[in-house]
C-alpha positions in Angstrom: -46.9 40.3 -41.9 -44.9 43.0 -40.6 -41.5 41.1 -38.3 -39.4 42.6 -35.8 -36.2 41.8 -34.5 -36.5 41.3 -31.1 -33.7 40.4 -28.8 -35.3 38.1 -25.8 -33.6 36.5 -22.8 -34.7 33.0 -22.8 -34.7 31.3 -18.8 -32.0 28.6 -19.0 -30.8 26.2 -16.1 -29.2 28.7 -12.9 -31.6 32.0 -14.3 -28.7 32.1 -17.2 -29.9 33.5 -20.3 -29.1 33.3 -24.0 -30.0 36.1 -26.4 -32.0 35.4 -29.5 -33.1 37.4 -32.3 -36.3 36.6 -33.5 -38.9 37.7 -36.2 -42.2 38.6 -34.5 -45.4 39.8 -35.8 -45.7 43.4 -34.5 -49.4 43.6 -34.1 -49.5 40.0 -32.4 -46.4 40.9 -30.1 -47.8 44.6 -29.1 -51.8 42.8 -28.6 -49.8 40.0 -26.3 -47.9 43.4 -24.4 -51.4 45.0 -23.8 -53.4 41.7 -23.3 -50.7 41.0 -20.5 -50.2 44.5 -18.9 -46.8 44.5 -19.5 -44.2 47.5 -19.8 -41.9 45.7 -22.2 -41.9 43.0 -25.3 -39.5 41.1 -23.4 -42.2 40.8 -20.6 -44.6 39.7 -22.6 -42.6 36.9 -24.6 -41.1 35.7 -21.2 -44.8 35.5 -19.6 -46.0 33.8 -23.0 -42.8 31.3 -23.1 -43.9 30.7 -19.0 -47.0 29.9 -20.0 -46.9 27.6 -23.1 -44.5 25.4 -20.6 -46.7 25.1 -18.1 -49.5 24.7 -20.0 -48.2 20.9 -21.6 -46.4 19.9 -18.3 -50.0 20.1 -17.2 -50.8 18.8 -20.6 -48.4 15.6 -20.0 -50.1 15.0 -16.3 -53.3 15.0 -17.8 -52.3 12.5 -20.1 -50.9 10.4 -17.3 -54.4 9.9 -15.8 -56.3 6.8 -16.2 -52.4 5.0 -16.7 -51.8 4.8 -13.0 -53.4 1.8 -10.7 -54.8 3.0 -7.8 -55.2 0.7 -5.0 -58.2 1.6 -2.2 -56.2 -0.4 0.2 -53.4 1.1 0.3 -52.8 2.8 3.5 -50.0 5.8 3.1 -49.3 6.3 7.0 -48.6 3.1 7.5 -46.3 3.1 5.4 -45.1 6.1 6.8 -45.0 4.8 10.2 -43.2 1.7 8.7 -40.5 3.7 7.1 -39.3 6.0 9.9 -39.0 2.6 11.6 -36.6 1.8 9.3 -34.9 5.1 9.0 -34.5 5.0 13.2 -33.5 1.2 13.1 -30.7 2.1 10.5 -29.5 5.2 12.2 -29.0 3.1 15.2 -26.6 0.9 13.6 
């Protein structure tokens, strides 16, 4: 397996970045560039690191299903209604 040393900007918290040197397979790296239509390797590991994360968030709501009780009576604007009520009642105060 042929590695590279790529230098990638990882997205951390305020669009900061970090740089990391990673070995990458070239011929996995390059079919990822193509497969993605993207100019650059950084592109393509940014898109891939984009998707793998939102890929198990949507993994962890899945798992969530079937943990949650729904109730059928449960009437949202009334609650609503109920609420800005409240929120006018305190305001007034």
């Amino acid at each position: 397996m042929g590695g590279i040393r790529l230098e990638i900007h990882i997205k951390v918290c305020n669009n900061s970045h970090m740089a990391t040197n990673l070995a990458l397979d070239d011929h996995l790296i390059e079919e990822a560039r193509r497969a993605g239509g993207h100019k650059t390797k950084k592109e393509a590991v940014t898109a891939a690191l984009d998707e793998y994360v939102r890929r198990h968030k949507q993994m962890r709501i899945l798992d969530a299903f079937g943990t949650i009780d729904f109730d059928a009576t449960y009437d949202y604007k009334a609650e609503r209604r109920r609420g800005s009520h409240r929120a006018h009642a305190h305001s007034r105060s």
